[in-house]
PDB file of N, CA, C and O in Angstrom:
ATOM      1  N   UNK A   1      15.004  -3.215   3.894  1.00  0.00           N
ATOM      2  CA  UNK A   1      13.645  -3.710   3.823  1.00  0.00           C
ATOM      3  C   UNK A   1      13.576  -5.096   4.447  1.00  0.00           C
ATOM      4  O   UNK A   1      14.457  -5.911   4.173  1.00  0.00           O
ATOM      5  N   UNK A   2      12.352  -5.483   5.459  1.00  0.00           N
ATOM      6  CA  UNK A   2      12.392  -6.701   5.976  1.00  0.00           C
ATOM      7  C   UNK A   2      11.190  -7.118   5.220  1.00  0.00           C
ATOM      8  O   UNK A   2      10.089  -6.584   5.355  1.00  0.00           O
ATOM      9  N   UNK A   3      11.540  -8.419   4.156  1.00  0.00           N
ATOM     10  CA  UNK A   3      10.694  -9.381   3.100  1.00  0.00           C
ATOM     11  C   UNK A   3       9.638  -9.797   4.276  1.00  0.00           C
ATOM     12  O   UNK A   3       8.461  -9.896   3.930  1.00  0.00           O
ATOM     13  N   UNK A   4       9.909  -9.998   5.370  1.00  0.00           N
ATOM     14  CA  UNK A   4       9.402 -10.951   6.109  1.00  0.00           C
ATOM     15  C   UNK A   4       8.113  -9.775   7.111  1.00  0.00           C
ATOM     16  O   UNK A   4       7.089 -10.291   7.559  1.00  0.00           O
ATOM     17  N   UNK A   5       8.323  -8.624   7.269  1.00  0.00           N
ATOM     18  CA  UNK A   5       7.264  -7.929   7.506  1.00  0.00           C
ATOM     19  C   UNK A   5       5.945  -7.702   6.790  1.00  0.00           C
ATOM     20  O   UNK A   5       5.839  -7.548   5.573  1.00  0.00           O
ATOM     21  N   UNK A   6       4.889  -7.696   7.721  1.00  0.00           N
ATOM     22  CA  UNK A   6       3.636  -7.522   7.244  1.00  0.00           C
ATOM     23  C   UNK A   6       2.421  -6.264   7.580  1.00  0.00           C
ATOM     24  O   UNK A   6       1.647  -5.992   8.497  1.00  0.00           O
ATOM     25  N   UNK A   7       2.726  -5.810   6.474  1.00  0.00           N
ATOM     26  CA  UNK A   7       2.708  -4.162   6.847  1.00  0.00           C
ATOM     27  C   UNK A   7       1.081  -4.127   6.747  1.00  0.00           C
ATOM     28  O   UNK A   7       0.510  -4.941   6.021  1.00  0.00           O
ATOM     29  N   UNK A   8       0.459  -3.301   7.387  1.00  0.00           N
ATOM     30  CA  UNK A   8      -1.210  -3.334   7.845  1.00  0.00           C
ATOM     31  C   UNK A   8      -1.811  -1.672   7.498  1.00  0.00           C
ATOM     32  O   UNK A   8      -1.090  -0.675   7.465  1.00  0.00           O
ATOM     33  N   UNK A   9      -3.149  -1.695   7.287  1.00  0.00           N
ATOM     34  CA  UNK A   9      -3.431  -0.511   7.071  1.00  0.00           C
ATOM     35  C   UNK A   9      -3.574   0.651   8.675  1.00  0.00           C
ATOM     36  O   UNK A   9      -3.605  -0.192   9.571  1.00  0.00           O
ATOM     37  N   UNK A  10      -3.630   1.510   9.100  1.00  0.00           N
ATOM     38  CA  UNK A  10      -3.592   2.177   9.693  1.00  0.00           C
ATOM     39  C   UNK A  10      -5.409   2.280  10.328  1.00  0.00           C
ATOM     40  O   UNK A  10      -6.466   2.538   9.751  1.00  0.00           O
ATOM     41  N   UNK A  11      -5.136   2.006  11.465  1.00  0.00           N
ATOM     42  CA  UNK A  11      -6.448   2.234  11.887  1.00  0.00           C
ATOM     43  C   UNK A  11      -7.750   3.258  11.683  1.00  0.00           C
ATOM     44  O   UNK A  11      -7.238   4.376  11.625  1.00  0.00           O
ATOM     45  N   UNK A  12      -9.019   3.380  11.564  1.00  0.00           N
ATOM     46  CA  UNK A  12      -9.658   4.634  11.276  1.00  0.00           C
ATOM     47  C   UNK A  12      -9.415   5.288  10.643  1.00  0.00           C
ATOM     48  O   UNK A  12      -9.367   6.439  11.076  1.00  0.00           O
ATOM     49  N   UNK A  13      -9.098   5.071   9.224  1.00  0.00           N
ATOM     50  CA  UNK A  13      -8.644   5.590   7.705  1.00  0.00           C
ATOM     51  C   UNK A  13      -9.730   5.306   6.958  1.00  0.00           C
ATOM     52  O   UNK A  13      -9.866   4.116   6.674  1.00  0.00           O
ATOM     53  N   UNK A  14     -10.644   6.158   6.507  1.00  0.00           N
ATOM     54  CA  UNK A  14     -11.775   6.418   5.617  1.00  0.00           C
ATOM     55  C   UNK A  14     -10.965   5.901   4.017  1.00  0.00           C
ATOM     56  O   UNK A  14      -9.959   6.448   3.563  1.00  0.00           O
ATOM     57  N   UNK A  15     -11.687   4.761   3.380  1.00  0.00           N
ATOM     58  CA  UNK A  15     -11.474   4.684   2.173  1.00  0.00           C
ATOM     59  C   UNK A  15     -12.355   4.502   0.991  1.00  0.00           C
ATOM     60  O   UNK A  15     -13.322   3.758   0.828  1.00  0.00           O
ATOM     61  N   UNK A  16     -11.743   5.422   0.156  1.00  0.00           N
ATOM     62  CA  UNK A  16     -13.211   5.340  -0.806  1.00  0.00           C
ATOM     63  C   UNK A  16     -12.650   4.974  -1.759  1.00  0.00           C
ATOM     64  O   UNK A  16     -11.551   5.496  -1.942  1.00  0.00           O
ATOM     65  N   UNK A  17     -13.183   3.810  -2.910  1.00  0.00           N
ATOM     66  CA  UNK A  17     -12.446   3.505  -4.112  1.00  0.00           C
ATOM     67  C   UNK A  17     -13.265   4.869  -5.231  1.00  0.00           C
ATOM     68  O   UNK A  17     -14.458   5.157  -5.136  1.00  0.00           O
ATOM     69  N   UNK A  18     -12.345   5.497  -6.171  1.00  0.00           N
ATOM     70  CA  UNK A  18     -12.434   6.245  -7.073  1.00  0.00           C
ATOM     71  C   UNK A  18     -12.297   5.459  -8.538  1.00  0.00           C
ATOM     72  O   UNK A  18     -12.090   4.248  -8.617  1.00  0.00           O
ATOM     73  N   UNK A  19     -12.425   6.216  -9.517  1.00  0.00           N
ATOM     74  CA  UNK A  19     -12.358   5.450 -10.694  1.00  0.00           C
ATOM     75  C   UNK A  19     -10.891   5.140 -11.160  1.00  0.00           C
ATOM     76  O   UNK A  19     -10.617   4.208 -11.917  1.00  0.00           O
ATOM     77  N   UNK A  20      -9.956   6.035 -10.620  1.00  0.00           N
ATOM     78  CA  UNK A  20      -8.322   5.633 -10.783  1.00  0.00           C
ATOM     79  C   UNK A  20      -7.775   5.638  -9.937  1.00  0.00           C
ATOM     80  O   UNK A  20      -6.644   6.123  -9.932  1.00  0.00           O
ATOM     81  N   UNK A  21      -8.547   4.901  -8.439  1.00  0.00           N
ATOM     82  CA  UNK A  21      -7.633   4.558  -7.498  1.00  0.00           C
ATOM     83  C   UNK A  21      -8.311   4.559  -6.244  1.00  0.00           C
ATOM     84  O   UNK A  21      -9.526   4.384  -6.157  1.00  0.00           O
ATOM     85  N   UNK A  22      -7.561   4.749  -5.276  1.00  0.00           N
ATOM     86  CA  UNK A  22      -8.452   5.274  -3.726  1.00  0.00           C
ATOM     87  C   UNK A  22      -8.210   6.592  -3.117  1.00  0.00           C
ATOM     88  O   UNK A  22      -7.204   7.272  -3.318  1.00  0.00           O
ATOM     89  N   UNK A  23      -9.103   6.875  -2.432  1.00  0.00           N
ATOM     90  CA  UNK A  23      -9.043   8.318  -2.024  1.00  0.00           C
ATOM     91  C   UNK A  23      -9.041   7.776  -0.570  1.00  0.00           C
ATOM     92  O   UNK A  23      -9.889   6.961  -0.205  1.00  0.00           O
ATOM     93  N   UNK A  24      -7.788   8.382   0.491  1.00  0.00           N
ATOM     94  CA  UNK A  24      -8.086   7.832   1.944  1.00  0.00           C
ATOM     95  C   UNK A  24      -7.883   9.113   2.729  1.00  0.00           C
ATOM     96  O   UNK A  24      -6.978   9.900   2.452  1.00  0.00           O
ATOM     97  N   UNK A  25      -8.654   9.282   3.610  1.00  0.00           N
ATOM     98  CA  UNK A  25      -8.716  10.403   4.658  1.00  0.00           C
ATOM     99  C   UNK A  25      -8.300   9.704   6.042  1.00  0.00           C
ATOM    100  O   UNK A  25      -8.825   8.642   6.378  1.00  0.00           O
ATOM    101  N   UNK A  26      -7.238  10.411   6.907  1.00  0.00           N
ATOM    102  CA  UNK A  26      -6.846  10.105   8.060  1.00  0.00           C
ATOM    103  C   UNK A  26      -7.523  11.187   9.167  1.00  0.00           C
ATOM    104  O   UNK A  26      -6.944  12.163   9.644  1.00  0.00           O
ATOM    105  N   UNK A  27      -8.772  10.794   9.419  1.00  0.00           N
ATOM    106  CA  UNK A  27      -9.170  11.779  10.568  1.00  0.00           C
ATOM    107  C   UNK A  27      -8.531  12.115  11.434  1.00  0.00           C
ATOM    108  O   UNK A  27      -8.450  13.277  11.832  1.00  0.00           O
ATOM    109  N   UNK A  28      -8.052  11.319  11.815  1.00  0.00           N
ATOM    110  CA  UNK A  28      -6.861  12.116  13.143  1.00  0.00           C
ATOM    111  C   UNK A  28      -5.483  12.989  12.507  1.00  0.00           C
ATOM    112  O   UNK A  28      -4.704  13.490  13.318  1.00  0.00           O
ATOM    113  N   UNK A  29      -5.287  13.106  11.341  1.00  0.00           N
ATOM    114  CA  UNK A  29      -4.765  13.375  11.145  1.00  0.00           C
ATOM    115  C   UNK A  29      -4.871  14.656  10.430  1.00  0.00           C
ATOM    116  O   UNK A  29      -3.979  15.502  10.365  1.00  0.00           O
ATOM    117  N   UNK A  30      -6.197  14.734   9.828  1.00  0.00           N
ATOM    118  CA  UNK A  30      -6.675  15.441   8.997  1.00  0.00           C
ATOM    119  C   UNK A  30      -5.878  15.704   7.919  1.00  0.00           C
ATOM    120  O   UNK A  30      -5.326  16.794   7.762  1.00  0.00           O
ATOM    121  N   UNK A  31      -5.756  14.574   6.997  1.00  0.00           N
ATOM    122  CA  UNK A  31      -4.330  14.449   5.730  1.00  0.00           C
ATOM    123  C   UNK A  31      -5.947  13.653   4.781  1.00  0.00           C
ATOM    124  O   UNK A  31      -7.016  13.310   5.284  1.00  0.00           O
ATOM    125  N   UNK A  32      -5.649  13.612   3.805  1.00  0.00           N
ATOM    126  CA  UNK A  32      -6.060  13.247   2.534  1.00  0.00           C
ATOM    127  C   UNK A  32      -5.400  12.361   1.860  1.00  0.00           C
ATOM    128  O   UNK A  32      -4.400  12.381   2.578  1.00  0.00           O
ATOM    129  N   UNK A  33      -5.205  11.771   1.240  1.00  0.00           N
ATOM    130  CA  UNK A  33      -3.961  10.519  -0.033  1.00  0.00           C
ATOM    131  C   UNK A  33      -5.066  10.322  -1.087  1.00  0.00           C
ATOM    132  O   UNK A  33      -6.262  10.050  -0.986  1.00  0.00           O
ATOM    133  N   UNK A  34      -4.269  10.548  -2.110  1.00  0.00           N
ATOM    134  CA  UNK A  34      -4.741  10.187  -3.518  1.00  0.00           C
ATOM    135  C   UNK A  34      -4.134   9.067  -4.084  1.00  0.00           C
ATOM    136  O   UNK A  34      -3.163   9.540  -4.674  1.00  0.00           O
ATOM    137  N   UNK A  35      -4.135   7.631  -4.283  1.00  0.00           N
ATOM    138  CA  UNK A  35      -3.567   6.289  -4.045  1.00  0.00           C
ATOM    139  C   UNK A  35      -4.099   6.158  -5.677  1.00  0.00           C
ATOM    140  O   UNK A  35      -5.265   6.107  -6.067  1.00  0.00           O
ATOM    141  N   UNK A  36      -2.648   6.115  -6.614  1.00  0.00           N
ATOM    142  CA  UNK A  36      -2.916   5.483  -8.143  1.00  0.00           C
ATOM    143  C   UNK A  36      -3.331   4.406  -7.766  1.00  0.00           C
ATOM    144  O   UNK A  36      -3.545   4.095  -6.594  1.00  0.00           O
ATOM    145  N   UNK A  37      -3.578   3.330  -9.301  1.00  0.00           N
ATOM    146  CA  UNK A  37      -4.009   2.078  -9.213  1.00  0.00           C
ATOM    147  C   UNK A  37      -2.884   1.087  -8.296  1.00  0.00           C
ATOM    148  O   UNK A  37      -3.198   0.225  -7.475  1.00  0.00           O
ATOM    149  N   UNK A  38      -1.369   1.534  -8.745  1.00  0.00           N
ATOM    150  CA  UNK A  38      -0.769   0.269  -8.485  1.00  0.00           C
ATOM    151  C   UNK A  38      -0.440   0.709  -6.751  1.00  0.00           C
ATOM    152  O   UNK A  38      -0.125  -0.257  -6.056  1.00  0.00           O
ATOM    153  N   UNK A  39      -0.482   1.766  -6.201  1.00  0.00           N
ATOM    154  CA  UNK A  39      -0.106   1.997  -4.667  1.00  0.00           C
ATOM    155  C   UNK A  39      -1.635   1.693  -4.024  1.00  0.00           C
ATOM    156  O   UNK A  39      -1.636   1.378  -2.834  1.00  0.00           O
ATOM    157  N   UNK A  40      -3.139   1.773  -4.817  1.00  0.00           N
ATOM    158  CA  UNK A  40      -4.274   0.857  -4.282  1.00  0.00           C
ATOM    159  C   UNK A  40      -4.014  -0.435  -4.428  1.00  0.00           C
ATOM    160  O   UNK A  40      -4.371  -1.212  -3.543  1.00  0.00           O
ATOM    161  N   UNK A  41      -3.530  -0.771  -5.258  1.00  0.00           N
ATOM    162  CA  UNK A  41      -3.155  -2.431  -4.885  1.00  0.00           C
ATOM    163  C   UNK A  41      -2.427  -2.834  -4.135  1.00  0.00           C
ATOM    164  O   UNK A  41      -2.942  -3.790  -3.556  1.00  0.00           O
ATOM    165  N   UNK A  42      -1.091  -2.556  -3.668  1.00  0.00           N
ATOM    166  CA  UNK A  42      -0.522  -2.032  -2.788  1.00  0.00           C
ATOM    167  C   UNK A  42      -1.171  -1.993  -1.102  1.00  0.00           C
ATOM    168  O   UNK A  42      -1.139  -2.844  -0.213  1.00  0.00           O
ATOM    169  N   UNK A  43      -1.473  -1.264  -1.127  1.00  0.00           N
ATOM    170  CA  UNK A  43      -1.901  -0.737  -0.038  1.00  0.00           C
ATOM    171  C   UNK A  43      -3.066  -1.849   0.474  1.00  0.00           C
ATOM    172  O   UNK A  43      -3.037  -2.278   1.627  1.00  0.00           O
ATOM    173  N   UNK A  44      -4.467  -2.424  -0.853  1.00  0.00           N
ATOM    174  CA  UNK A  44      -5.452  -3.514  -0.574  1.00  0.00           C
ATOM    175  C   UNK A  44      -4.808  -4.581   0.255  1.00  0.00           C
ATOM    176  O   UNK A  44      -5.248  -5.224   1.208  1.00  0.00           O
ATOM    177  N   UNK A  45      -3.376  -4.606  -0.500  1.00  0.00           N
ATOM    178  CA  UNK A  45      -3.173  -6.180  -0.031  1.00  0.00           C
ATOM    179  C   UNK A  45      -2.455  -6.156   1.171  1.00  0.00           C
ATOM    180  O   UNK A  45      -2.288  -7.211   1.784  1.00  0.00           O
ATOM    181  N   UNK A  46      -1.662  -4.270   1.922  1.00  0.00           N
ATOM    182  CA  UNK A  46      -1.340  -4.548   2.932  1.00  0.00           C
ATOM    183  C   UNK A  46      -2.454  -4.902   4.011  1.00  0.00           C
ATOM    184  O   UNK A  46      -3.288  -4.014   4.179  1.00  0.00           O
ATOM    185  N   UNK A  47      -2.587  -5.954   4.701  1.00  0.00           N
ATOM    186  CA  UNK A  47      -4.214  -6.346   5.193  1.00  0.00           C
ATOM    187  C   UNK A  47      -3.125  -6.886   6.810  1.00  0.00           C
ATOM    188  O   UNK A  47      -3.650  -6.671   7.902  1.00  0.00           O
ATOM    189  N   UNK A  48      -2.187  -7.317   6.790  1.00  0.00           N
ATOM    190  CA  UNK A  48      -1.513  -7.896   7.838  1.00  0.00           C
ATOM    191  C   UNK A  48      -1.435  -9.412   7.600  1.00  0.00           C
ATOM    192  O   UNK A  48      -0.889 -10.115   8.450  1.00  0.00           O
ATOM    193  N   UNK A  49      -1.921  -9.914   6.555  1.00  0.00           N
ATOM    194  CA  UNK A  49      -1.367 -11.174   6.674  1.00  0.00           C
ATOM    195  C   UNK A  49      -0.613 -11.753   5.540  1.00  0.00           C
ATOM    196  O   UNK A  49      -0.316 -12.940   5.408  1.00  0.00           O
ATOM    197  N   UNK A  50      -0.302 -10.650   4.631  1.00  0.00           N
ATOM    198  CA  UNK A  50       0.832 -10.999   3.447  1.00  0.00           C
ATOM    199  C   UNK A  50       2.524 -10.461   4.168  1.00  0.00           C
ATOM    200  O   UNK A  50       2.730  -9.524   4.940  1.00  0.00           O
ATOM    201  N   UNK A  51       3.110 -11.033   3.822  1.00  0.00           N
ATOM    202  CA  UNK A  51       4.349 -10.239   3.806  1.00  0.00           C
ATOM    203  C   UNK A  51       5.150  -9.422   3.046  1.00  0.00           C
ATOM    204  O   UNK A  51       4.756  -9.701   1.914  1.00  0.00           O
ATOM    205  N   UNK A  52       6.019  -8.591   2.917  1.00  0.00           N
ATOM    206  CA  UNK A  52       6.512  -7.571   1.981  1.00  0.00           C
ATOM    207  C   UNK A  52       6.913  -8.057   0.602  1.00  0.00           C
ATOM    208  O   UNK A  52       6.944  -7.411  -0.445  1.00  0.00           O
ATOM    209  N   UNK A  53       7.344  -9.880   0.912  1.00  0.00           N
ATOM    210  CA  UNK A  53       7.608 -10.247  -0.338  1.00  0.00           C
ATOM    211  C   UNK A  53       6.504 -10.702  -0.955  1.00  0.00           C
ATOM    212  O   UNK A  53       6.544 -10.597  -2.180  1.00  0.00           O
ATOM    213  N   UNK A  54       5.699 -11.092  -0.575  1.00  0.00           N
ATOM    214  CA  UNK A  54       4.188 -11.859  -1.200  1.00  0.00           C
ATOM    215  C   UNK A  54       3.508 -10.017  -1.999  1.00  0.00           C
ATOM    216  O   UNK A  54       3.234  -9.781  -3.175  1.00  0.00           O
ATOM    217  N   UNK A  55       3.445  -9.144  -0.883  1.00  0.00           N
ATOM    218  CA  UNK A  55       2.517  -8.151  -1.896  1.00  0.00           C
ATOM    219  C   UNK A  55       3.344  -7.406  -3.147  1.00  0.00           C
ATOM    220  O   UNK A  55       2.831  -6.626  -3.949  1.00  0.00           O
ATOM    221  N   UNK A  56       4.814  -7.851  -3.122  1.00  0.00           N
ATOM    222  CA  UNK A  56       5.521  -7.125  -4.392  1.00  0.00           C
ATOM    223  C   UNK A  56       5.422  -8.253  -5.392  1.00  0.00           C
ATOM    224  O   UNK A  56       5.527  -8.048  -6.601  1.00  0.00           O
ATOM    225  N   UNK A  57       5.236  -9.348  -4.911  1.00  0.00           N
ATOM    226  CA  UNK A  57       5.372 -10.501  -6.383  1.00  0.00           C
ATOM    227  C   UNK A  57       3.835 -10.387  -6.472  1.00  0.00           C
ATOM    228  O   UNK A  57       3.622 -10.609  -7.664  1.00  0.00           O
ATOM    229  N   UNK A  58       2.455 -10.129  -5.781  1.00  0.00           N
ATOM    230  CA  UNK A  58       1.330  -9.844  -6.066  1.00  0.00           C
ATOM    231  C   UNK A  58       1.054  -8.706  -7.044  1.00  0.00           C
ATOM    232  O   UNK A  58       0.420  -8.871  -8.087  1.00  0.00           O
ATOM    233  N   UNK A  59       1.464  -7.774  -6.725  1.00  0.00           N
ATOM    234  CA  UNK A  59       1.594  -6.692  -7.192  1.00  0.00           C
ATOM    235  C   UNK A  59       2.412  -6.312  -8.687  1.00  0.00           C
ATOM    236  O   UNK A  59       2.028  -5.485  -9.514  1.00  0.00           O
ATOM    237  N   UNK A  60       3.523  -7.084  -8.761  1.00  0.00           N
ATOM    238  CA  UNK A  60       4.214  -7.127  -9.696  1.00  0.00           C
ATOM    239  C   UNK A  60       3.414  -8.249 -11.103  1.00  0.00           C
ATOM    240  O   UNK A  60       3.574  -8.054 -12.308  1.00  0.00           O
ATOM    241  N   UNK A  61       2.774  -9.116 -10.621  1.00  0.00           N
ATOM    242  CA  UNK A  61       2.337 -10.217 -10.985  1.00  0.00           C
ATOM    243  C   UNK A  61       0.906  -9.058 -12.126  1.00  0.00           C
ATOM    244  O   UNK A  61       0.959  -8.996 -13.355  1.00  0.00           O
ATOM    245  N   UNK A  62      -0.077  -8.393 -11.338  1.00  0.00           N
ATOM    246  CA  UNK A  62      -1.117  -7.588 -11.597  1.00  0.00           C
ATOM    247  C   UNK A  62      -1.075  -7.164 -13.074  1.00  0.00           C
ATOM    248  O   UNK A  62      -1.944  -7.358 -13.924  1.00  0.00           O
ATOM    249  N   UNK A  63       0.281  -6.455 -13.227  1.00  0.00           N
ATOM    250  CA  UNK A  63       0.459  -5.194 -13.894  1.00  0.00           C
ATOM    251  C   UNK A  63       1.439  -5.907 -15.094  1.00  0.00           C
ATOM    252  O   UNK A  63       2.263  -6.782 -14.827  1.00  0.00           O
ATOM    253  N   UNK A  64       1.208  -5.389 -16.425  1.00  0.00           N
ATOM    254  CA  UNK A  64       1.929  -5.595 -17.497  1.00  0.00           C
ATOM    255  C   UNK A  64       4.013  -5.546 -17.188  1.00  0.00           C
ATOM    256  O   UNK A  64       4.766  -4.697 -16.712  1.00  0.00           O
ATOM    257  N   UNK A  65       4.179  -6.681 -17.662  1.00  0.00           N
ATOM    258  CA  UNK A  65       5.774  -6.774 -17.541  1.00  0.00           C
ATOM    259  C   UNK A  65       6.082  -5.889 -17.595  1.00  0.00           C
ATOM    260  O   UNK A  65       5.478  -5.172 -18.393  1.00  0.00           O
ATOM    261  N   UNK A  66       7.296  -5.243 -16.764  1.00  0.00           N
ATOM    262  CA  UNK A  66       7.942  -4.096 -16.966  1.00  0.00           C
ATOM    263  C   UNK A  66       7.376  -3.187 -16.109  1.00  0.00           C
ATOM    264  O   UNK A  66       8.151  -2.673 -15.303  1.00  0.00           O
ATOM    265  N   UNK A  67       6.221  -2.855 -16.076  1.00  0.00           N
ATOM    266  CA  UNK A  67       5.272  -1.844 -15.813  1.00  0.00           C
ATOM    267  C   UNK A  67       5.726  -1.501 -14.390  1.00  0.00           C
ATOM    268  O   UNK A  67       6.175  -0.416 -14.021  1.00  0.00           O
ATOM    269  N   UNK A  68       5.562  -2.446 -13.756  1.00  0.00           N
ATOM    270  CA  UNK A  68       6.022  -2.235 -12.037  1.00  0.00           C
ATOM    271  C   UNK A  68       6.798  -3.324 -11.600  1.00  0.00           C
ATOM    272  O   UNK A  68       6.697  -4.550 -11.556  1.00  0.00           O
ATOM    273  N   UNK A  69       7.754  -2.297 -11.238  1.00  0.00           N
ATOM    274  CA  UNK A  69       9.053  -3.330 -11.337  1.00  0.00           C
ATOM    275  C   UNK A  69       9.101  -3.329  -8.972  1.00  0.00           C
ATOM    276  O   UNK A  69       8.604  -2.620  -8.096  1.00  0.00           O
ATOM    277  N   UNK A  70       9.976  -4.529  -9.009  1.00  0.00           N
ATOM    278  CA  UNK A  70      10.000  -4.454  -6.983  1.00  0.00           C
ATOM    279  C   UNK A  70      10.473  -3.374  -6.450  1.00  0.00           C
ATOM    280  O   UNK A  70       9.976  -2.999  -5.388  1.00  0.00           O
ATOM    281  N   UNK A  71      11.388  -2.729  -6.968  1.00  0.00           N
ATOM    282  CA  UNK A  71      11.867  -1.239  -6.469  1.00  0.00           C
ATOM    283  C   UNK A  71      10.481  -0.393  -6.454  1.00  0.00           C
ATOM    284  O   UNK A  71      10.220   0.309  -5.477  1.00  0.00           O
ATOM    285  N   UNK A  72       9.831  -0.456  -7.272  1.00  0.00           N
ATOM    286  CA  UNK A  72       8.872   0.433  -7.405  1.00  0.00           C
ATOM    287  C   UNK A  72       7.755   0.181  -5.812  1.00  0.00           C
ATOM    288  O   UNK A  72       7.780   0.903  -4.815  1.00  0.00           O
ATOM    289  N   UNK A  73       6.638  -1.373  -6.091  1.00  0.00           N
ATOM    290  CA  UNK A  73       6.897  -1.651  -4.658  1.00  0.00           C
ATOM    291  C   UNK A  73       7.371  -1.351  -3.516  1.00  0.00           C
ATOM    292  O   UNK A  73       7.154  -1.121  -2.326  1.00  0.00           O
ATOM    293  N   UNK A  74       7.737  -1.398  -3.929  1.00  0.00           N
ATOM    294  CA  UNK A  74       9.182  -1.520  -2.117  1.00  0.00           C
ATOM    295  C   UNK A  74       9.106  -0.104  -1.758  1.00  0.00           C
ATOM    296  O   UNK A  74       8.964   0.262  -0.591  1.00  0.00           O
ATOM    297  N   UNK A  75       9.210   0.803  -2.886  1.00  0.00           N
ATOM    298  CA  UNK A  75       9.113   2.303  -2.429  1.00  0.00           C
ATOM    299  C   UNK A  75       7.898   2.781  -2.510  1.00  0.00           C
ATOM    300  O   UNK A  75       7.938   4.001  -2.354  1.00  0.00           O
ATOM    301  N   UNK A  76       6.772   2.367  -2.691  1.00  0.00           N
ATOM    302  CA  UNK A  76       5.606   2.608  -2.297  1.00  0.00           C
ATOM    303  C   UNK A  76       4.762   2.365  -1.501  1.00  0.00           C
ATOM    304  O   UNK A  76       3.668   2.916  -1.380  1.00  0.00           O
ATOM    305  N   UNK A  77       5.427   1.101  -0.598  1.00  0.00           N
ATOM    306  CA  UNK A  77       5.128   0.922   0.403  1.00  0.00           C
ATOM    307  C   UNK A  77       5.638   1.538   1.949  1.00  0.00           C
ATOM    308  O   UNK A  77       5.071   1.615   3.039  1.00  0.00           O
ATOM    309  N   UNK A  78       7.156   1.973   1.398  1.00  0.00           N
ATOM    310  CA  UNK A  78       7.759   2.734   2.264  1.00  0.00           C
ATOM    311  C   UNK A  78       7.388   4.116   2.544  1.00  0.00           C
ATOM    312  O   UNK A  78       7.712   4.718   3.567  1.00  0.00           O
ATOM    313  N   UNK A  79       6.606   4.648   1.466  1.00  0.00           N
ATOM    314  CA  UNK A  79       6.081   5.909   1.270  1.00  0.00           C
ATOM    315  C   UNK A  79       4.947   5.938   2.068  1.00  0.00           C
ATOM    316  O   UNK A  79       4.745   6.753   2.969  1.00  0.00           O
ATOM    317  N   UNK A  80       3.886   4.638   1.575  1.00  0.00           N
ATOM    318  CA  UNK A  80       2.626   4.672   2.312  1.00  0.00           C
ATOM    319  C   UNK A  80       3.148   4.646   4.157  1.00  0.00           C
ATOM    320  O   UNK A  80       2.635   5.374   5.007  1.00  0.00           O
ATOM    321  N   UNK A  81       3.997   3.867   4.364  1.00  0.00           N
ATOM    322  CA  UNK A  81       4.316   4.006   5.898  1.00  0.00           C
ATOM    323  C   UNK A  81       4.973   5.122   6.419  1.00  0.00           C
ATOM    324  O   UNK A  81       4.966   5.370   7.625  1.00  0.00           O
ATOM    325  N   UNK A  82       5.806   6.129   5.199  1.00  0.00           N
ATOM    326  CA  UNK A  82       5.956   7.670   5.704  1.00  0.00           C
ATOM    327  C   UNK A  82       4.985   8.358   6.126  1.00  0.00           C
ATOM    328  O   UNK A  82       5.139   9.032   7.144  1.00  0.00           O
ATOM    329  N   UNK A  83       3.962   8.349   5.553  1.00  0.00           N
ATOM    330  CA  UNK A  83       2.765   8.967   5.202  1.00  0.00           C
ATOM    331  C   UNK A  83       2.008   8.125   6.357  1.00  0.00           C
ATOM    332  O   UNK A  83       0.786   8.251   6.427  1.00  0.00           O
ATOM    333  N   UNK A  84       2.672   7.276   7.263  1.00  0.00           N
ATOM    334  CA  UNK A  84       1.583   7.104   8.459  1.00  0.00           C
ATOM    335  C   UNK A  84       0.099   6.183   7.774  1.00  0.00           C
ATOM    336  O   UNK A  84      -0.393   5.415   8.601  1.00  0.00           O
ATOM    337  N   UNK A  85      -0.374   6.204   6.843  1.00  0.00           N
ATOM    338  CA  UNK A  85      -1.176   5.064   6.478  1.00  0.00           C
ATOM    339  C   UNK A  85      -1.243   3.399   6.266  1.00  0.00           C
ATOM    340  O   UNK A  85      -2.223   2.697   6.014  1.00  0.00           O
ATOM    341  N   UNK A  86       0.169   3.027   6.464  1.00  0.00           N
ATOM    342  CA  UNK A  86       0.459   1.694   6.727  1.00  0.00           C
ATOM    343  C   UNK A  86       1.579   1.717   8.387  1.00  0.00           C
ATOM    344  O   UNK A  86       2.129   2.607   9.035  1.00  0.00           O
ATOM    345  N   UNK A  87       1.454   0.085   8.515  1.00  0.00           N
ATOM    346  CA  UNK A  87       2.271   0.515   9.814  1.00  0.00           C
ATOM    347  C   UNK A  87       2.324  -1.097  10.243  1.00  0.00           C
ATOM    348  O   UNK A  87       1.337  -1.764  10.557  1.00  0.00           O
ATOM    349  N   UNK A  88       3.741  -1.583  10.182  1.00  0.00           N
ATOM    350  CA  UNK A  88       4.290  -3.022  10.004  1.00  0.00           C
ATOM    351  C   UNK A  88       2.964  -4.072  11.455  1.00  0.00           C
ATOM    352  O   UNK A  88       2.445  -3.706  12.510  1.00  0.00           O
ATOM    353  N   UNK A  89       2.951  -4.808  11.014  1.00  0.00           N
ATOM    354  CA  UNK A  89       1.694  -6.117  11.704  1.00  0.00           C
ATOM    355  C   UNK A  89       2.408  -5.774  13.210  1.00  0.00           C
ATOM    356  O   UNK A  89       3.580  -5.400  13.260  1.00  0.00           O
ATOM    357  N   UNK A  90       1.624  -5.931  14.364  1.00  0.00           N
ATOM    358  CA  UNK A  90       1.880  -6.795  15.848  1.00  0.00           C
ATOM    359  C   UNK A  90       1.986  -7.849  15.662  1.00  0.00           C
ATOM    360  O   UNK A  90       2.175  -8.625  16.599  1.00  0.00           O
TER     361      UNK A  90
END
């Protein structure tokens, strides 16, 4: 994992906030994501100008001790960039 990357949302990704989370559609892709609370937070703050370590201590910071730990992070962000909806800053 590079701390120092700043991972961005994916261009032309429809997002709708839901009552437990976000719902995002990739038109070009024609894929769907159902985003819990803590991978919408996650994902809000990948914007391109935080870095990997700023949105896991953000993120970690959010949520009751324990609750979401940086591994957790770290692999949900790696997921969101499997999944082609995030995609590290230019």
């Amino acid at each position: 994992m590079n701390a120092s990357a700043r991972p961005r949302a994916v261009e032309e990704l429809e997002v709708t906030e839901v009552e437990d989370g976000l719902v995002i559609y990739d038109p070009g892709r024609d894929r769907v994501h159902y985003l819990d609370p803590v991978a919408s937070v996650v994902f809000t703050l990948c914007d391109g100008a935080r870095n990997r370590q700023h949105i896991i201590e953000a993120t970690t910071g959010l949520f009751k001790s324990g609750d979401v730990s940086t591994p957790d992070v770290e692999a949900c962000i790696e997921q969101l960039e499997d999944e082609r909806i995030l995609q590290p800053a230019a």
